[in-house]
C-alpha positions in Angstrom: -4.9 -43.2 -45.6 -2.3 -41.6 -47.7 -4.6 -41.9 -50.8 -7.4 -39.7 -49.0 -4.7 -37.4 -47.9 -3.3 -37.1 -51.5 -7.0 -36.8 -53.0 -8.2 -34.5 -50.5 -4.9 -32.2 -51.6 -6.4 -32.8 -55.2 -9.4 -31.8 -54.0 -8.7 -28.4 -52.7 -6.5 -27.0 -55.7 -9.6 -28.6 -57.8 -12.0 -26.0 -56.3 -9.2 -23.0 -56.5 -8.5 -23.8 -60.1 -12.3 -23.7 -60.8 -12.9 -20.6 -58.6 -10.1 -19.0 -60.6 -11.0 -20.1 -64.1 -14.4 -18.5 -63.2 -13.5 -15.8 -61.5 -16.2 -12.9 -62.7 -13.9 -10.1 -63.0 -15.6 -8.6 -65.7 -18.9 -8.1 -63.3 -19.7 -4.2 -62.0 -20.9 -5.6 -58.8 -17.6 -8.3 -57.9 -15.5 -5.5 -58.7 -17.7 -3.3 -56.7 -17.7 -6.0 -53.9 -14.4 -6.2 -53.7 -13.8 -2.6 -53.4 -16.5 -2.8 -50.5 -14.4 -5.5 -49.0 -10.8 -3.3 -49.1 -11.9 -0.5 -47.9 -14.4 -2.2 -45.0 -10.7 -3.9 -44.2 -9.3 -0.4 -44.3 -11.6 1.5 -42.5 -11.7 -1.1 -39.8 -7.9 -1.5 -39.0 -7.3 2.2 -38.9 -10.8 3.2 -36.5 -10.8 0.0 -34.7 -7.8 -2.4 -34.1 -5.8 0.3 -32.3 -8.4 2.6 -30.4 -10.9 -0.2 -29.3 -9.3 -4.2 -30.0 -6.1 -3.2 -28.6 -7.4 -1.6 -25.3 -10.3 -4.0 -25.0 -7.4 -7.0 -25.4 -5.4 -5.4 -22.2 -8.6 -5.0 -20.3 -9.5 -8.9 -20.7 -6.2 -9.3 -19.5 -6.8 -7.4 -16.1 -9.8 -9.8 -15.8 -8.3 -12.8 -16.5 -4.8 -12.1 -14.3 -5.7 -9.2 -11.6 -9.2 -10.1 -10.9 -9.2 -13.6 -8.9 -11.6 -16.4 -10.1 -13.3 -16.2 -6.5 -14.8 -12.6 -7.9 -16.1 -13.8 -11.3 -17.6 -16.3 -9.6 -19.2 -14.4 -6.6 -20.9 -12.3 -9.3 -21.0 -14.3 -12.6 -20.7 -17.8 -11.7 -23.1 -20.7 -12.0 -23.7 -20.3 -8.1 -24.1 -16.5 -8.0 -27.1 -15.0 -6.7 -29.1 -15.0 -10.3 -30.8 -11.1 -9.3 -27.0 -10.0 -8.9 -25.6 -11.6 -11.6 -27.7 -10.8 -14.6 -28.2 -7.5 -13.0 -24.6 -6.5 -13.5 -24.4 -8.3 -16.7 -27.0 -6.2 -18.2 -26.3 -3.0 -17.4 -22.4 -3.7 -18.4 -23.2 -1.8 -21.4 -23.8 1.3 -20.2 -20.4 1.9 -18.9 -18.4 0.1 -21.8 -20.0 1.6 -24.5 -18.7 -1.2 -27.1 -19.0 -2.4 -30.5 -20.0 -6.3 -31.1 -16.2 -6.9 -32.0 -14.9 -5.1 -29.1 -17.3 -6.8 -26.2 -15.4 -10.6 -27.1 -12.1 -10.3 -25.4 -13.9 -9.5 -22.4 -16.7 -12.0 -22.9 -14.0 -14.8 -23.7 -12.2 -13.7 -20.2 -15.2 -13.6 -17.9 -16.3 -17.4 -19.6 -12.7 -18.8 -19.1 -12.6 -17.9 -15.8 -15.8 -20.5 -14.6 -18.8 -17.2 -15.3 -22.3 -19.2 -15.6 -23.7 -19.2 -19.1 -27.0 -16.9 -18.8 -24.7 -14.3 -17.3 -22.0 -14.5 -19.6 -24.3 -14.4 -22.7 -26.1 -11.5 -20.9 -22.4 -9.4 -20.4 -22.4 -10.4 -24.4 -25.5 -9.1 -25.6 -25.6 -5.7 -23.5 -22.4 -5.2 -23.8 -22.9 -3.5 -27.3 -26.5 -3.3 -27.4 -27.0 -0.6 -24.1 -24.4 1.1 -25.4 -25.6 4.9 -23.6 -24.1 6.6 -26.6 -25.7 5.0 -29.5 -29.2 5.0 -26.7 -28.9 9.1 -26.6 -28.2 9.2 -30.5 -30.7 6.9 -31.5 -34.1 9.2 -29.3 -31.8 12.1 -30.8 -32.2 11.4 -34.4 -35.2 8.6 -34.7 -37.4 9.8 -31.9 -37.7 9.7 -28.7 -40.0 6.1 -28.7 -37.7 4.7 -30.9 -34.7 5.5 -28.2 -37.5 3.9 -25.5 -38.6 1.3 -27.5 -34.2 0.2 -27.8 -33.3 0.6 -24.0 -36.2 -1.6 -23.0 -36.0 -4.0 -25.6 -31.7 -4.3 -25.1 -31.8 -4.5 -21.0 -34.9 -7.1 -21.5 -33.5 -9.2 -23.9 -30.0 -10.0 -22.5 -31.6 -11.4 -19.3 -34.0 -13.1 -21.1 -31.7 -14.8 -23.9 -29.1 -15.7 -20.9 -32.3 -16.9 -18.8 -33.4 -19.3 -21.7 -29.9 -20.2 -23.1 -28.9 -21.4 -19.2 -32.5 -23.3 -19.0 -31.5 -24.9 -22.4 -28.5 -25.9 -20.9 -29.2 -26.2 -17.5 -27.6 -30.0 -17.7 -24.4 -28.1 -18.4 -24.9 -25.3 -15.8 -26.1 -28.4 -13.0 -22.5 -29.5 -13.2 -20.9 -26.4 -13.4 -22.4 -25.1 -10.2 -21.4 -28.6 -8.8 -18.1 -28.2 -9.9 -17.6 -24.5 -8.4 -18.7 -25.5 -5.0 -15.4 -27.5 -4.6 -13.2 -24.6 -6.2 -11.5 -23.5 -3.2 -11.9 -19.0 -3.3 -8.5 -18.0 -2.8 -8.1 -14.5 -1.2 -7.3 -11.5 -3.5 -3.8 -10.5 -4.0 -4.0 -7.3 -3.6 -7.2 -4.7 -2.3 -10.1 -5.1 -5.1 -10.0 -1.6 -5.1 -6.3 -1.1 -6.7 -7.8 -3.9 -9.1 -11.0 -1.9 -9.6 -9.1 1.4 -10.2 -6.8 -0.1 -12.7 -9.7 -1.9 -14.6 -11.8 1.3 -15.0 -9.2 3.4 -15.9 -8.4 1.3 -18.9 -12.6 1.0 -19.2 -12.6 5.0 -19.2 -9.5 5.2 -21.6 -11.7 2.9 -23.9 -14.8 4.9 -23.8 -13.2 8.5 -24.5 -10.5 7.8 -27.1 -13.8 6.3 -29.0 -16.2 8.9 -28.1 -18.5 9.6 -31.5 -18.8 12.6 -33.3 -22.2 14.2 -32.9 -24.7 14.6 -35.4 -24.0 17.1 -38.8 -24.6 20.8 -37.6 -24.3 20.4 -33.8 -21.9 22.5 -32.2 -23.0 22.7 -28.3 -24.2 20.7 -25.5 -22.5 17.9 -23.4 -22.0 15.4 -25.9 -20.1 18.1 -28.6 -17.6 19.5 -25.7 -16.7 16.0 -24.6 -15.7 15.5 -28.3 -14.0 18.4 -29.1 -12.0 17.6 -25.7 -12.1 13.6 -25.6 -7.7 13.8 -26.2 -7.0 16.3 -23.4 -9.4 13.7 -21.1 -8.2 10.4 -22.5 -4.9 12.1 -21.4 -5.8 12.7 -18.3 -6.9 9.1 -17.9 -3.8 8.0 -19.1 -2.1 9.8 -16.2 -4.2 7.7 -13.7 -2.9 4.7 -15.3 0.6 6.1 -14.7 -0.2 6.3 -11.1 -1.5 2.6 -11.0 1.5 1.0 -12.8 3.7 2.4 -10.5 1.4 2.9 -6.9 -0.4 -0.7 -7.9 2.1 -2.6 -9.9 5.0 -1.5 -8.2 6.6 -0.7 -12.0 9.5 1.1 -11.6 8.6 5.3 -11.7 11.5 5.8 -14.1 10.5 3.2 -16.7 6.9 5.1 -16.1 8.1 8.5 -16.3 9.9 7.6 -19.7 7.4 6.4 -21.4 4.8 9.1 -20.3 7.1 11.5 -21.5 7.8 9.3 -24.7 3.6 9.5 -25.5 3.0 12.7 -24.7 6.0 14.2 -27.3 4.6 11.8 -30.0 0.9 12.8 -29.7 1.9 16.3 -29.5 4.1 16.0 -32.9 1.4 13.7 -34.5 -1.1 16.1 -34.4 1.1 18.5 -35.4 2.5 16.9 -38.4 -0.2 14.2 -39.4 -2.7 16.0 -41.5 -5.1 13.3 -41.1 -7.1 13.9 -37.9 -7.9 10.4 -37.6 -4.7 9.0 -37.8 -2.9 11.1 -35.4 -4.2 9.4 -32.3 -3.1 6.3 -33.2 0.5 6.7 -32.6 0.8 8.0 -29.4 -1.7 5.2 -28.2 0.4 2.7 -30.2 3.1 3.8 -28.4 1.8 3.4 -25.2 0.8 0.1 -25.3 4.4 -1.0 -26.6 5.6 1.0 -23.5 3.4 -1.0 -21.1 4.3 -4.1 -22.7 7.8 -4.0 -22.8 7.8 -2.7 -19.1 5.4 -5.6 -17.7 7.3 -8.2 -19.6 10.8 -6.6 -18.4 9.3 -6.0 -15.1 10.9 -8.3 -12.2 8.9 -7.4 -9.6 5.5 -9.2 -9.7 4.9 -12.1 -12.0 1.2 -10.8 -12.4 2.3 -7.9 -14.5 4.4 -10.2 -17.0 1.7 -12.4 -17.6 -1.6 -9.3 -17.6 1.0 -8.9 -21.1 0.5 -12.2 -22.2 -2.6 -12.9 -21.8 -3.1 -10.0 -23.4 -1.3 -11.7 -26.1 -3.5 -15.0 -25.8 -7.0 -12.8 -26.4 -5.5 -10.9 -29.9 -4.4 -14.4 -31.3 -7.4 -16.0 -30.6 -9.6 -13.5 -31.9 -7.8 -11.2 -34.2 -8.1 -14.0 -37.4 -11.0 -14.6 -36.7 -12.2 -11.2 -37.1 -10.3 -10.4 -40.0 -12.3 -12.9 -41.8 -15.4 -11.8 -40.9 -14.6 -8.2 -41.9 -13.8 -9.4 -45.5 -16.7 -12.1 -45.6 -19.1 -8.8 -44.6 -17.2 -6.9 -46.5 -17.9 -8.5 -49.6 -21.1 -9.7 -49.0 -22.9 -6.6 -47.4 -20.8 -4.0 -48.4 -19.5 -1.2 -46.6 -20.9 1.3 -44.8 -19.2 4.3 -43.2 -18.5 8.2 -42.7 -21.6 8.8 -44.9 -20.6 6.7 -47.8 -22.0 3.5 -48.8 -20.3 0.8 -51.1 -22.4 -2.1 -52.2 -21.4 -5.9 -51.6 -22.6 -8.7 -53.7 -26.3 -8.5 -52.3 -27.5 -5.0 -53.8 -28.6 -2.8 -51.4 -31.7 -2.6 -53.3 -32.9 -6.0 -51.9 -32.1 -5.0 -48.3 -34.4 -2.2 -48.5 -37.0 -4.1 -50.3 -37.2 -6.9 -48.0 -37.1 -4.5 -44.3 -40.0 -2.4 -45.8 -43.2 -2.2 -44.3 -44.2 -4.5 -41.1 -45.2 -7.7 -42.0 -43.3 -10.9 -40.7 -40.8 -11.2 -43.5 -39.5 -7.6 -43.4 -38.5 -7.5 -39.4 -37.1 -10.6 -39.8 -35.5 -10.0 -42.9 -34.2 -6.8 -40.9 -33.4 -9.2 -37.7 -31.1 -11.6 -39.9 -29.3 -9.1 -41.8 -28.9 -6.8 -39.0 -27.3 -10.1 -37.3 -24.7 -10.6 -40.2 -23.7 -7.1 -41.0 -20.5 -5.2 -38.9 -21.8 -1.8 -37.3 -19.3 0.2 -35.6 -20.1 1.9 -32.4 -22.6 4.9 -33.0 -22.5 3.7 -37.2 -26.0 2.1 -37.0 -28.2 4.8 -36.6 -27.3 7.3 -39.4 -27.4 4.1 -41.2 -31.0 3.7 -40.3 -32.1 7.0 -40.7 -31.2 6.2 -44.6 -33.5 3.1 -44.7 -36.0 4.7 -43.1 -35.9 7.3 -45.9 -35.6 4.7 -48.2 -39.2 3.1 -47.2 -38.1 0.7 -44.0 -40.6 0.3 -41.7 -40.5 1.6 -37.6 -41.0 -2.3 -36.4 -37.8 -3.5 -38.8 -35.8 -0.6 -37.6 -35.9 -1.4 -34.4 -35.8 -5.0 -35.1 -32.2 -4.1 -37.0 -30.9 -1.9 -33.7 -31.5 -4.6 -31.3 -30.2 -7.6 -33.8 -27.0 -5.4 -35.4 -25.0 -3.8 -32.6 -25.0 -6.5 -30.5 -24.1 -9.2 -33.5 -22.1 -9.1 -36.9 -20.6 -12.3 -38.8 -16.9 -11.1 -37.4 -18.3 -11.7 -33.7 -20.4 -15.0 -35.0 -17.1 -16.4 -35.8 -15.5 -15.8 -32.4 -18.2 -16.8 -30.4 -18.2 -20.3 -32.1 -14.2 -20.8 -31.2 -15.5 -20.0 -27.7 -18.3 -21.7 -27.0 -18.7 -23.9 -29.6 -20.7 -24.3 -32.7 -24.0 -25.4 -31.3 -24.8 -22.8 -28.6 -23.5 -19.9 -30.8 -26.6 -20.9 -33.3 -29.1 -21.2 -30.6 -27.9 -17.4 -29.6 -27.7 -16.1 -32.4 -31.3 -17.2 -33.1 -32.8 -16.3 -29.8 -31.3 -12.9 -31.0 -33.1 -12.8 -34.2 -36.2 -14.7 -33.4 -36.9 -11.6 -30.1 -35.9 -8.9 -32.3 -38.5 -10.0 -34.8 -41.0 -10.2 -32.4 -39.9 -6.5 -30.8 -40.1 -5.4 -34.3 -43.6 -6.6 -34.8 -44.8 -5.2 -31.9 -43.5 -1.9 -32.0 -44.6 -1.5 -35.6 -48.0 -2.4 -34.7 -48.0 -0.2 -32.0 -46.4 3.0 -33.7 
């Protein structure tokens, strides 16, 4: 036993030496890769961790503290009415308006607390994929049957990859449903509409603080106001959640009052002293969630609002590593793709748009797989498709990347796997693939 120990420490310094002696720094495109990789790394920790992880972690929270197991399983569980059930889960997106990294604290919340399979895997596939947003940009800037061709093929296909995923493991589901029947429902602990109006202020919070920037040259209409304004409203918000903490809680008013007054001076001296635009957000929302941390986990009050905190906790230590290596492995392999620039990975871009042109089999899913494997931000996909499409890429593979990319990346592979294991993570991840092939195919035919 200790031999094998001994040689399999042997082992492993083996492969670093070798990967060291070997290491092809004198390469353009490792060097290049690497570059890719730091500044995906970059670019992700200062748009994402703070103004979408962070937020999304606290919101799992609410579900997996506030919101009673008897109300996940009335309308996600294995013995839910199916129409209700995957109804809700797939028009979740719509109001979360979330990337595929952002969707898995939630997803991980809603499965822990007893949600049936098909419905779960529904939330997880709409969640990013229906994103309203990215639907309005997408008929904005690749055409109006393009936007179509998205919304029908994202609400379709996460009842229909639930539906089969819950026949494949219907086994699984059998004894789930047997199981729930003798969980005894107990009663909510307080009104499910203080819960409700606590969870979808943090939902709205979410969706303004990461409300896109409209397309190059427009400076009107609904979607450029809410912009130009989406501080002043994720503000407002914020005061709402003032309310709840204290009026829903029961949070003492001073701690509240303190820390309100503590955000609003920083954001108002960040903006004025941060030259970066970009940056300046992210301290008086930083601060904000250390000030609802330190008061839940001071708080003496209600146990509830101690562990909401904690379980907050759980979710980013679960899932944080795990994303972080996925944002380096796409990083390097893919490249990185942001704010108009582009940085090649190992695999040359060239071979991306060679492989997703035209309509043929290979190229949609060619476009499916990679689509799959790649990280797109919220909103990041479609200017990114509009240069493939320039570059040659066909209509069918287009859409065969938007309804394969959003709602997957290797970061959110990763995750998935530590939740539900290896095995049903690949058969999802292939459903995925395999119906956005087909999508492609047939809407390239078509147009």
């Amino acid at each position: 036993m200790e031999t094998k120990k001994e040689l399999k420490i042997l082992g492993w310094i083996s492969v670093i030496f070798v990967a060291a002696f070997f290491l092809p720094i004198e390469s353009a495109r490792f060097n290049t890769a690497i570059d890719a990789t730091l500044d995906l790394v970059k670019w992700y920790a200062r748009e994402h961790v703070v103004l979408c992880l962070l937020p999304a972690f606290f919101i799992a929270g609410v579900i997996s503290v506030f919101v009673s197991q008897g109300s996940v399983l009335r309308y996600f569980g294995a013995n839910a009415k199916k129409w209700l059930a995957y109804t809700v889960a797939a028009v979740s997106g719509t109001i979360l308006a979330v990337c595929s990294c952002t969707i898995l604290p939630l997803f991980s919340s809603i499965h822990k607390r007893g949600a049936g399979l098909g419905p779960a895997i529904a939330f997880l596939y709409s969640g990013p994929a229906i994103n309203i947003l990215a639907i309005i940009l997408t008929a904005r800037i690749l055409g109006f049957e393009m936007g179509i061709a998205r919304v029908v093929g994202a609400v379709s296909f996460s009842v229909i990859i639930g539906v089969i995923m819950s026949l494949i493991y219907r086994k699984e589901e059998k004894a789930k449903r047997e199981e729930q029947m003798n969980i005894p429902l107990m009663p909510e602990k307080r009104p499910m509409w203080q819960t409700s109006f606590h969870f979808f202020t943090l939902i709205l919070i979410l969706v303004f603080a990461n409300w896109g920037k409209p397309s190059e040259g427009v400076t009107s209409g609904a979607w450029y106001s809410i912009w130009a304004y989406k501080w002043y409203i994720t503000g407002f918000f914020s005061l709402f959640l003032a309310w709840s903490l204290v009026r829903i809680l029961k949070i003492k008013w001073q701690w509240v009052l303190l820390s309100v007054v503590a955000v609003v001076a920083s954001g108002l001296l960040s903006f004025q002293f941060i030259e970066n635009g970009k940056l300046a957000p992210l301290v008086p929302m930083l601060l904000g969630i250390a000030a609802i941390s330190i008061m839940t986990l001071k708080d003496k009050q209600d146990d509830d609002n101690r562990e909401w905190t904690l379980a907050s906790w759980g979710f980013a230590k679960q899932i944080l590593p795990l994303l972080a290596v996925g944002v380096v492995s796409a990083g390097f392999l893919l490249g990185s793709t942001h704010d108009g620039q582009t940085i090649a990975g190992v695999i040359p871009n060239e071979w991306i748009k060679w492989m997703v042109g035209g309509n043929s089999v290979f190229s949609n899913f060619a476009a499916s797989l990679v689509g799959a494997f790649m990280y797109f931000a919220t909103l990041t996909e479609v200017p990114i498709l509009q240069g493939l499409i320039a570059s040659g890429m066909g209509k069918g593979p287009a859409l065969a990347l938007l309804l394969a990319g959003p709602a997957l990346s290797l970061p959110n592979m990763l995750v998935i796997r530590n939740v539900m294991g290896t095995q049903k993570t690949v058969v999802y991840v292939s459903l995925v693939v395999i119906m956005a092939t087909i999508a492609g195919l047939i809407y390239g035919a078509w147009i």
